[in-house]
KENU-534465 format. One record per atom (N, C-alpha, C): x, y, z. Coordinates in steps of 0.02 Angstrom, whole numbers, plus 50000, padded with zeros to 5 digits. Last residue first. Layout:
! residues N
XYZ ...
***
This chain:
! residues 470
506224948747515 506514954447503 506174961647491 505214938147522 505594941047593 505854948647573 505254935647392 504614938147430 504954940147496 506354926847369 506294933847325 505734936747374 506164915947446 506764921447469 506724928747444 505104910447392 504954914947466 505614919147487 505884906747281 505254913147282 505254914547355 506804898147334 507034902847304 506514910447282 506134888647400 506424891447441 506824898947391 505274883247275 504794885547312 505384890647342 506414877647212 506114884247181 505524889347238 506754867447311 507284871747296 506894879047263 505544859847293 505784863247356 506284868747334 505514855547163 505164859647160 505484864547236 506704845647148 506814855047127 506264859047131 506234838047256 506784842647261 506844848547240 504364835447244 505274833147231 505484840547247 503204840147311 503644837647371 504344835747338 502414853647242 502414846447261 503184846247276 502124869647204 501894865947263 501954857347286 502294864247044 502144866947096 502014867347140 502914846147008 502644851946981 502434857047072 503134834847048 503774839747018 503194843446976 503124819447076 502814823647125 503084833547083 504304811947082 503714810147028 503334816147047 505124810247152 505154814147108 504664815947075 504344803947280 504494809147279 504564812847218 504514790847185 503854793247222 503964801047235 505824789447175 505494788347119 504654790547133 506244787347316 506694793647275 506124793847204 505514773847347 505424781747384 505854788247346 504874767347214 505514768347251 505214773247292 503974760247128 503824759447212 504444764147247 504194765647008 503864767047071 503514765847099 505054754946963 505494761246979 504964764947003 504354743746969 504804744847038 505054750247029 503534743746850 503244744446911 503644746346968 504424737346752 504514746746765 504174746346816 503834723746728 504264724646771 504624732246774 502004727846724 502534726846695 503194728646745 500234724246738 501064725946773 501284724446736 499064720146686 499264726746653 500124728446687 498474712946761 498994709646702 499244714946689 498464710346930 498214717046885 498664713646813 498754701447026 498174705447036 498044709046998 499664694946964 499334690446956 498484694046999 500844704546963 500264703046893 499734699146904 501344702347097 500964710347053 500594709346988 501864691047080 501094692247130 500934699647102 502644692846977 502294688446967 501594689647031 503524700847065 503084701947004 502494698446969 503604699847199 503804698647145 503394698847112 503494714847340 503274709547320 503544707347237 504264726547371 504694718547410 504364712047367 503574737847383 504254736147325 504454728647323 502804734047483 502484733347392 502754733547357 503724722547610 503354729647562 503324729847498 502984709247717 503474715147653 503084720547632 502364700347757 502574702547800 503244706447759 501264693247702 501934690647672 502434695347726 500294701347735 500094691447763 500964688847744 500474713547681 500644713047733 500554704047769 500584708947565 501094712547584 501184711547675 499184707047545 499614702447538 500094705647558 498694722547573 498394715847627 499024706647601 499114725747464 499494729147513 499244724347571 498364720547357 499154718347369 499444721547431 497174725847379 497074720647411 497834715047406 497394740247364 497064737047441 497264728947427 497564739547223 498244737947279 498154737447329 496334737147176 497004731947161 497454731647209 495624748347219 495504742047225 496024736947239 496404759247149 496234761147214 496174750947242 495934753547015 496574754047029 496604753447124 494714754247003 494744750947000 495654748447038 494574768847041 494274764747083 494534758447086 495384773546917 495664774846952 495224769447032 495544763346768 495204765246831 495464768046862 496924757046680 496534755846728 496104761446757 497994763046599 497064762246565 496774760746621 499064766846649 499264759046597 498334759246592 498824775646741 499214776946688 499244771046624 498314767146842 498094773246806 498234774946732 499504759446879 499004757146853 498414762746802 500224769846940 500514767746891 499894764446843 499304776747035 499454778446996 499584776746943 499374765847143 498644765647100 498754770447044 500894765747160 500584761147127 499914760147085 500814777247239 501074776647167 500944771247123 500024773147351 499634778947281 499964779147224 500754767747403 500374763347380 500034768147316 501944770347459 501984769847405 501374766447353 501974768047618 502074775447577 501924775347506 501874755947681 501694754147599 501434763247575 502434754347817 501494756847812 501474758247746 504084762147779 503644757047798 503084761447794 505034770947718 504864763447687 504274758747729 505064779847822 504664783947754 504504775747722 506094773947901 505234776247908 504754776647864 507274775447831 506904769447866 506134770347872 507254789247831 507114785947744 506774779947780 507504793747958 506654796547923 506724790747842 508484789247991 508074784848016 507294786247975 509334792647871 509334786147870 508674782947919 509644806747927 509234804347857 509064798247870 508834816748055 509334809848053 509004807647989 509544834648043 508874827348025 509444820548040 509524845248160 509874840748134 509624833948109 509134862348184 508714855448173 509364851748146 509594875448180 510044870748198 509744864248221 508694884948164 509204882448087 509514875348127 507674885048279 507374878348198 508164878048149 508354890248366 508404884248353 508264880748323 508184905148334 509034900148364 508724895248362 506714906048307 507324907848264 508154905448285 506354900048430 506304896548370 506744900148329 506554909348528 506874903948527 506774901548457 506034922448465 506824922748486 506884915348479 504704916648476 504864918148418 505704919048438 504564916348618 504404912248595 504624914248506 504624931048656 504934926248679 505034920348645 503504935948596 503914939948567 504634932648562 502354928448635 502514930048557 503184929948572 502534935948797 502624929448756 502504927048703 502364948948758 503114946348779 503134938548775 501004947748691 501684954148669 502324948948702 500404944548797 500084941248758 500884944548691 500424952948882 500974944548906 501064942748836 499904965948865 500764964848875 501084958448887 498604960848859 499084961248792 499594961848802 498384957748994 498314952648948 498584955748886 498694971949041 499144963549067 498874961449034 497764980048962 498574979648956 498864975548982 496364979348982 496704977348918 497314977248910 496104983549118 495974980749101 496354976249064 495584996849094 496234995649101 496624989749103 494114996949041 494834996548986 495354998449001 493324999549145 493504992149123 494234990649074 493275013849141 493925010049172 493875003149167 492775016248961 492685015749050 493065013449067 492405029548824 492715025848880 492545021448954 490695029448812 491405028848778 492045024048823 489685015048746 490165022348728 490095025748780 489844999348842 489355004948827 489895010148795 490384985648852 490444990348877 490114996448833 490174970148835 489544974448887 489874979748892 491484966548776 490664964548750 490144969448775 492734968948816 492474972948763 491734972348764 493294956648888 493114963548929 492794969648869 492974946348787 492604946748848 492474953648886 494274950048718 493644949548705 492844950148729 495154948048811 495114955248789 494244953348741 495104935348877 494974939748891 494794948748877 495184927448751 494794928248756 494464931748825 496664931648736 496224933748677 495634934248698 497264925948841 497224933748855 496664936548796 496884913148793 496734913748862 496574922748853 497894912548699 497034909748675 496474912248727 499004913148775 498864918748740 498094916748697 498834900448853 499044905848881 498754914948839 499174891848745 498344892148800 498344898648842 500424892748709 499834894248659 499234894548689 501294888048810 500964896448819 500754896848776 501344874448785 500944877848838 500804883248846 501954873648662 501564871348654 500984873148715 503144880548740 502974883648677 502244883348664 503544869348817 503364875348835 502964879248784 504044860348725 503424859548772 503164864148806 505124868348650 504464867048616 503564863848670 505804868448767 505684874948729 504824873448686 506204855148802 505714859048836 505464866548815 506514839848751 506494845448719 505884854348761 507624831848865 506754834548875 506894840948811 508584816848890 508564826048821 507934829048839 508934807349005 508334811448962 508584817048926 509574799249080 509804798749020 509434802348981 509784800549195 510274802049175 510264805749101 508034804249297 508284800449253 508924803049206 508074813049396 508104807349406 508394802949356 507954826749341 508304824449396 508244821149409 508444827449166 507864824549206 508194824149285 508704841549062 508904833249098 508204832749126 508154851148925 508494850448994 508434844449007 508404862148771 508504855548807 508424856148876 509424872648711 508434871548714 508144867148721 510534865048712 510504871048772 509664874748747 510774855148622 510964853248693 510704862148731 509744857048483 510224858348494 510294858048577 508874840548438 508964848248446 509584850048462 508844830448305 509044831948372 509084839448364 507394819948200 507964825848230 508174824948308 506854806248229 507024811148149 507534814148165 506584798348305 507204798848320 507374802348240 505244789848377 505184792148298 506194794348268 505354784448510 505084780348428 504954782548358 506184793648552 506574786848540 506384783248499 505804810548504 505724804048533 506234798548518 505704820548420 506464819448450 506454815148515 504644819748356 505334818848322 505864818348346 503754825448451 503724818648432 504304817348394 504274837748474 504234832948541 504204827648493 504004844048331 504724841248359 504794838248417 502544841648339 503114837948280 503654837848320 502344852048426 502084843348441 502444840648405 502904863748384 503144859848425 503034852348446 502154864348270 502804865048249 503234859748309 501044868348344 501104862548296 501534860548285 501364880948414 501314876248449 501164869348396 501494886848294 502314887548341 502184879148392 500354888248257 501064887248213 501304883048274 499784896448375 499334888748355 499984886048305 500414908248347 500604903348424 500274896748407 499964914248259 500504911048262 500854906748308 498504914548313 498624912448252 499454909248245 498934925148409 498464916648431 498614912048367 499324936148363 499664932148394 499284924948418 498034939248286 498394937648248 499064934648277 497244941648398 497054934848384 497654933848322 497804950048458 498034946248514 497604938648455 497744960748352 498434960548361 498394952748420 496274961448391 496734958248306 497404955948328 496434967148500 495914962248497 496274956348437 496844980348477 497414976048527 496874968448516 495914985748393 496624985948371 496984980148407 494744986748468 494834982148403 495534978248399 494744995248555 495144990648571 495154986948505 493745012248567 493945007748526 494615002448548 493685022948660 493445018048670 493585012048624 494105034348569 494265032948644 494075025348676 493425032648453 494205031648459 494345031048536 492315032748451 492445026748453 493115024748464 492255047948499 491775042448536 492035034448532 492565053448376 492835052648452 492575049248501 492935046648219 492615050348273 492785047648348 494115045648139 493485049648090 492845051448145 495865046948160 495265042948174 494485046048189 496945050348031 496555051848090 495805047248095 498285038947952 497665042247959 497415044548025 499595034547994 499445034347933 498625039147926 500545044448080 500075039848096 500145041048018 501615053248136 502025043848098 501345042248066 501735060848228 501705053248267 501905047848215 501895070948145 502445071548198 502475062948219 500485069648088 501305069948022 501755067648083 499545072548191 499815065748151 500375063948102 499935084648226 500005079848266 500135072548236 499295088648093 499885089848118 500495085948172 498015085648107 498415082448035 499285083948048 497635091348188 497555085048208 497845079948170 497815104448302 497815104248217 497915095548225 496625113648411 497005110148386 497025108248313 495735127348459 495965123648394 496595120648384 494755116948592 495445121648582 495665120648509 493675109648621 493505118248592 494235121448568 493765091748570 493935096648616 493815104748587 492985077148563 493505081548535 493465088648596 492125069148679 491895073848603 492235078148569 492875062648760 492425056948722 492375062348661 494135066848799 493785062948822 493235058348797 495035068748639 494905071048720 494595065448761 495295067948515 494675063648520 494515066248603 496565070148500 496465075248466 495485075248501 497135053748465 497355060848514 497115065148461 497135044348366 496665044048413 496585050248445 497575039348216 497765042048277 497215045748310 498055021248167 497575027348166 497905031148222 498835009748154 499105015948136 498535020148111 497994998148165 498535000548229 498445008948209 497784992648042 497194997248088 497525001248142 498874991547999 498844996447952 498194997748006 499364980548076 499704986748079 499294993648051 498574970148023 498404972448093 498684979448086 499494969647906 498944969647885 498504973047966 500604963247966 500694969347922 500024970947912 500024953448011 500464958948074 500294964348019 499754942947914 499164946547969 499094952348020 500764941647854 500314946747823 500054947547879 501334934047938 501844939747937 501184944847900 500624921347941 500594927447990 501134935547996 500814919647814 500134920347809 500244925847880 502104913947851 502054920647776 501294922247792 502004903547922 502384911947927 502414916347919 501504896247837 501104895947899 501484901647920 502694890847767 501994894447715 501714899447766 503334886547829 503434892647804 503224894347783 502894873047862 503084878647919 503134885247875 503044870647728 502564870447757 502604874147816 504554866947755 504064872447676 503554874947691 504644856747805 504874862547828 504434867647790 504324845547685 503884848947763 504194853447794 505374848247592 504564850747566 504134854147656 506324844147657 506434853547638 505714853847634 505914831547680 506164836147729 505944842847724 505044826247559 505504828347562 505514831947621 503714811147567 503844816847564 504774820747583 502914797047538 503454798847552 503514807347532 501214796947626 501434794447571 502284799947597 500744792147768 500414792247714 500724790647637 500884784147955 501204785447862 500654785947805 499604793448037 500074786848002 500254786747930 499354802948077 499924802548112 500004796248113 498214807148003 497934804948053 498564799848089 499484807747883 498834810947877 498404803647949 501284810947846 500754807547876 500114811647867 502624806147756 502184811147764 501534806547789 504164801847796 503524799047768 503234806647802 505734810247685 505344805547781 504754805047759 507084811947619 506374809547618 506244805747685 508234827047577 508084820747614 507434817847623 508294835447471 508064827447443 508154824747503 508224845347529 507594846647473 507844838247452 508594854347645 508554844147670 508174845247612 509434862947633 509874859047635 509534852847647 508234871147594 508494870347558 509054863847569 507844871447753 507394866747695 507844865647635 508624880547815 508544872847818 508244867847768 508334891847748 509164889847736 509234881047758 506904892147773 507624892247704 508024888647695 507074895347919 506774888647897 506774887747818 507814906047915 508034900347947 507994894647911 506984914147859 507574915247821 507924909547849 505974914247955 505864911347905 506504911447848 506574921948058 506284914448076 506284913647984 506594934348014 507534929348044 507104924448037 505284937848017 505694938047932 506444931647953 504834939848134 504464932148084 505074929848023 505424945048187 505574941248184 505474937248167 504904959448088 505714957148099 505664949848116 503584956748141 503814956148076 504374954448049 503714959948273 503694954448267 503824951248191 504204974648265 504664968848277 504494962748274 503184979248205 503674981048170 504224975148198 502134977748327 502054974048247 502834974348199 502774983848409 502724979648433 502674976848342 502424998148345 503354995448364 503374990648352 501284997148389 501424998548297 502164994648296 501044996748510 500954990348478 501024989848385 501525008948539 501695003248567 501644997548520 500615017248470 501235019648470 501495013748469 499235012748524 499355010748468 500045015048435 499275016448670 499595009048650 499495008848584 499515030648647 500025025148679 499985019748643 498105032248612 498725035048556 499415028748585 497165027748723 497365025248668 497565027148601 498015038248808 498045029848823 498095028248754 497315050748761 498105047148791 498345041348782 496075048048774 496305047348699 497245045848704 496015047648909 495535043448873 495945044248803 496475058948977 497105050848970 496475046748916 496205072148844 495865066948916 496535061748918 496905087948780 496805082048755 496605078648835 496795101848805 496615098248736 496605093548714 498395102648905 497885105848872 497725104948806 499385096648977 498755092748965 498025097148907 500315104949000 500335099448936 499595096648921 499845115449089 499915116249025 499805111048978 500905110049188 500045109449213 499785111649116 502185113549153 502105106749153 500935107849164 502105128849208 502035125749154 501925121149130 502475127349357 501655126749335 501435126549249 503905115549336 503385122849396 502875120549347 504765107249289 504685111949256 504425117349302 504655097049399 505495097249359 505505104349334 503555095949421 503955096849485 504725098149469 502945093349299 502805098249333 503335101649400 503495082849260 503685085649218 503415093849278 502955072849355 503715074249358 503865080349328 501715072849330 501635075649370 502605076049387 501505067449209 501275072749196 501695075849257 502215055549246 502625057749189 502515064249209 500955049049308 501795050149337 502405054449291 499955049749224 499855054049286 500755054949332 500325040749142 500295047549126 500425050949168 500345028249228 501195031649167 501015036549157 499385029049351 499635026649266 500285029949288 499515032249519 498965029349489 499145026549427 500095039149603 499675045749545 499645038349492 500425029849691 500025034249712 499595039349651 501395024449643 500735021849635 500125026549653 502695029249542 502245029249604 501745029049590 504385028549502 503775028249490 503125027649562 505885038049469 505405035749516 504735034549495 507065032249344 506385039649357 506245035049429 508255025649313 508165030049370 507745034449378 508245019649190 508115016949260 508115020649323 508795024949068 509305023349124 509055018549193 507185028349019 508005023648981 508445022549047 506895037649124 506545032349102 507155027549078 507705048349095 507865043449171 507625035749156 507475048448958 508185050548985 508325045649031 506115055748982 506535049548935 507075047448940 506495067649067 505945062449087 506215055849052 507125074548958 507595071949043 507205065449059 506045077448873 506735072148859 506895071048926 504985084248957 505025078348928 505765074048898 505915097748970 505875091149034 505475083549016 505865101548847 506565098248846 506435092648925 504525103148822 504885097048765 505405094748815 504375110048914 503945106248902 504235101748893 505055123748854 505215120148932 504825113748935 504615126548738 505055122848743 505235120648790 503295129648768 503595123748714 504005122848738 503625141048835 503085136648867 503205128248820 504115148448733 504555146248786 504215141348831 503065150548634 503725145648616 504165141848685 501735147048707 502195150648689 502905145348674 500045136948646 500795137448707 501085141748673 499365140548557 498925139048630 499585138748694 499705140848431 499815147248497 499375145148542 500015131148355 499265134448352 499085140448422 501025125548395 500985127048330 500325133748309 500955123448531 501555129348523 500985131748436 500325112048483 499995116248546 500475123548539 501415104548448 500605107448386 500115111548421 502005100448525 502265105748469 501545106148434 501275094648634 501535100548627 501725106048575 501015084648557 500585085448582 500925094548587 502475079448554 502205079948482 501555084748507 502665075448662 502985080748640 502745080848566 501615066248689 501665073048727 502135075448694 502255054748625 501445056948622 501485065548639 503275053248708 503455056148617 502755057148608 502745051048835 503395055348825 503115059048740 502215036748764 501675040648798 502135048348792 503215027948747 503025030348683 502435037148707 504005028948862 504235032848815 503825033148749 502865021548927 503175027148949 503515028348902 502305009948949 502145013948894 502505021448897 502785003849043 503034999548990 503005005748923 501935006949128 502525011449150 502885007149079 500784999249177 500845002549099 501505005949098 501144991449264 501184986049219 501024993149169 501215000949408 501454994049410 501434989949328 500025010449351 500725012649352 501305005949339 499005009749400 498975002549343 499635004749325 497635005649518 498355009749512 498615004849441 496605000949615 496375005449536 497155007449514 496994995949711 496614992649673 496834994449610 497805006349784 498185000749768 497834997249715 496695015549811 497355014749792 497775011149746 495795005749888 495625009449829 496245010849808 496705007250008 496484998849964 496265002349917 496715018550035 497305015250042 497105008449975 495405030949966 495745024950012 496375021450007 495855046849937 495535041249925 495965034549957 495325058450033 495875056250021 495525048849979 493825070450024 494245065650042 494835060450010 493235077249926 493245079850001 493805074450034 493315083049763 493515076149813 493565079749885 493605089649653 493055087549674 492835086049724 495015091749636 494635096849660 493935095449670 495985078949577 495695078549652 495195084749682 496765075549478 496095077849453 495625077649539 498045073349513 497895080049482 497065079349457 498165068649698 497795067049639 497875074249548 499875075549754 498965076249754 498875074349674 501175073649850 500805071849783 500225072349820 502385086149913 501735081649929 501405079249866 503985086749860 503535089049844 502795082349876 505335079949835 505255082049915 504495084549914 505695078449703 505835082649725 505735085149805 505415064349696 505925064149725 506085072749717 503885063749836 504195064049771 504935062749753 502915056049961 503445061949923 503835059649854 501225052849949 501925051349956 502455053849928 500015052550001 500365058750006 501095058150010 499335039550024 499255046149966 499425051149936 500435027750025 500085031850064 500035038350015 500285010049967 500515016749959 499975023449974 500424994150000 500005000050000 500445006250000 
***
């Protein structure tokens, strides 16, 4: 608990700045409740560059004197200054990041600092901040989508002829290329790299100018303010801008979206870097032991990974939830919205660092995924194929090899394994070319048009998404 009247580090008594109503101190526990200083103080330098932009268009339109400007601006930098270094004082007592900024700048500056606020509520404050914040925020996750996927490149390209089986209900289906399923991770990248870039462009409205709920009497310039912030457009009314969350709503389902990846990505590699599947090894330090058992690798990045996807599905459908019943305009329900988007932000963020260090340094085991890829008759579609091809049916075909793949298996082999003579004696149309596909290198190739699983298609696929990265 923090006592109401708690000194500053100029030595100065703090009072509420909106306290002239108020006969009384507000409670200790009230206090502490309603105080959101503890988790928005994150927004502090983009809130700073809010206000000095706020200012210069306040100078611009003579509502401030130059010198009233400029004492403003420059105790806003110091303010940025400490902030960066770690040495502002923060306090609960004046409640946000605004109210602590506003009220430094005053005790640094005198009664000029009382000034900044003129023409604009924390209602449009706020939400200029966090769409400052979460513009950044898009700008870096984009960055790291881009290292992640320049990874999963440089990997795919080096596995475009290793072959592991491709599954459908996580039993061998048919033979597929390494590079191809990596490929796939990278498709699933590119879709969420649009979804950031695409979120961004709602992000980048600007809100300040909107006051409390009905714009404000002071002629502010709003196109001005917005050249200084960067914004791409002003936001067309005030009522919805103060109140509007959309923005952080998209941004937490377009992180849900990549976290559902990340967490797929990860069930594959827990199961791949099992004893009964033994595709890949990770790298020894996104790993941990077992305190009992000597001999465990625990891939725990990815089990983790796979656990804070509930986590951020969780904050989505809290921000969702706190939006439904709230009436125009603003209300303090919408403080609300910043611990669930600031986790929902640092764990993305977290979780993308690891995978970019650790998908390049996947190490396939070829020999056990080819072993693999040869069993559960991967090769049976090539077969209803081949038949295809020689006039058969495709039903009819489909037919034939159900019922050699049931001999295959009473003979306890594979459909390459069986002799010819049992391959003709279910279809006359075989001929001994039948074995160049059954091969797993002869299945794969076969596959060589767009989007399919041979080599050079992988190689062309990794060479467009490289051109598209650029």
């Amino acid at each position: 608990m923090v006592d109401n009247h708690e000194s500053t580090t100029s030595g100065k008594t703090k009072q509420k700045l909106w306290d002239g109503r108020f006969q009384e101190a507000t409670d200790a526990f009230v206090e502490a409740f309603t105080e959101s200083v503890s988790f928005d103080k994150r927004l502090a330098e983009v809130d700073i560059r809010g206000s000095i932009a706020h200012a210069t268009m306040l100078n611009t339109v003579k509502v401030l004197t130059n010198e009233e400007a400029d004492a403003i601006i420059s105790g806003l930098e110091t303010i940025a200054h400490d902030v960066r270094e770690g040495t502002f004082t923060w306090s609960t007592a004046l409640e946000d990041v605004h109210m602590n900024i506003e009220q430094a700048l005053t005790d640094r500056i005198g009664d000029v600092g009382k000034k900044l606020h003129t023409g604009r509520s924390r209602n449009d404050q706020v939400a200029t901040d966090i769409r400052l914040y979460l513009r950044q925020v898009c700008d870096g996750v984009i960055h790291q989508l881009t290292i992640l996927q320049l990874g999963i490149l440089g990997l795919a390209e080096t596995e475009s002829e290793t072959i592991m089986p491709g599954f459908t209900h996580l039993q061998v289906a048919q033979p597929v290329t390494f590079g191809h399923h990596l490929m796939a991770w990278q498709s699933m990248l590119e879709r969420d790299m649009a979804r950031f870039a695409d979120c961004r462009k709602r992000i980048n409205v600007l809100p300040l100018g909107s006051a409390a709920l009905a714009g404000t009497s002071y002629p502010i310039d709003r196109e001005l303010t917005r050249q200084l912030l960067e914004f791409e457009s002003i936001s067309t009314n005030s009522l919805d801008a103060v109140s509007d969350r959309d923005f952080a709503i998209e941004f937490a389902a377009a992180a849900s979206l990549t976290m559902m990846h990340l967490s797929r990505w990860s069930e594959e590699l827990i199961l791949w870097t099992s004893a009964q599947f033994d595709f890949v090894s990770l790298p020894d330090r996104y790993c941990t032991g077992s305190s009992i058992m000597p001999q465990k690798k625990n891939p725990d990045v990815a089990e983790l990974t796979r656990g804070k996807t509930s986590r951020v599905y969780g904050h989505l459908t809290a921000l969702l939830v706190l939006m439904k019943g709230q009436p125009l305009a603003y209300n303090r329900d919408n403080q609300e919205d910043k611990e669930p988007l600031f986790d929902v932000v640092d764990t993305l963020s977290s979780v993308l660092i690891a995978f970019s260090d650790m998908i390049p340094e996947l190490v396939s085991k070829k020999d056990n995924m080819l072993r693999a890829a040869a069993t559960g008759f991967s090769t049976a579609t090539d077969l209803a194929d081949y038949l295809v091809r020689k006039g058969i049916p495709f039903r009819d075909a489909h037919g034939i090899v159900g019922r050699l793949v049931s001999e295959s298996e009473k003979q306890g082999v594979d459909l390459a394994d069986l002799s010819l003579s049992t391959l003709q004696g279910a279809c006359q149309v075989i001929e001994d070319d039948v074995f160049e596909y059954l091969t797993l290198t002869g299945s794969v190739n076969a596959r060589n048009h767009p989007g399919g699983t041979a080599p050079s298609q992988v190689r062309a696929s990794v060479a467009a998404a490289r051109e598209r990265l650029q």
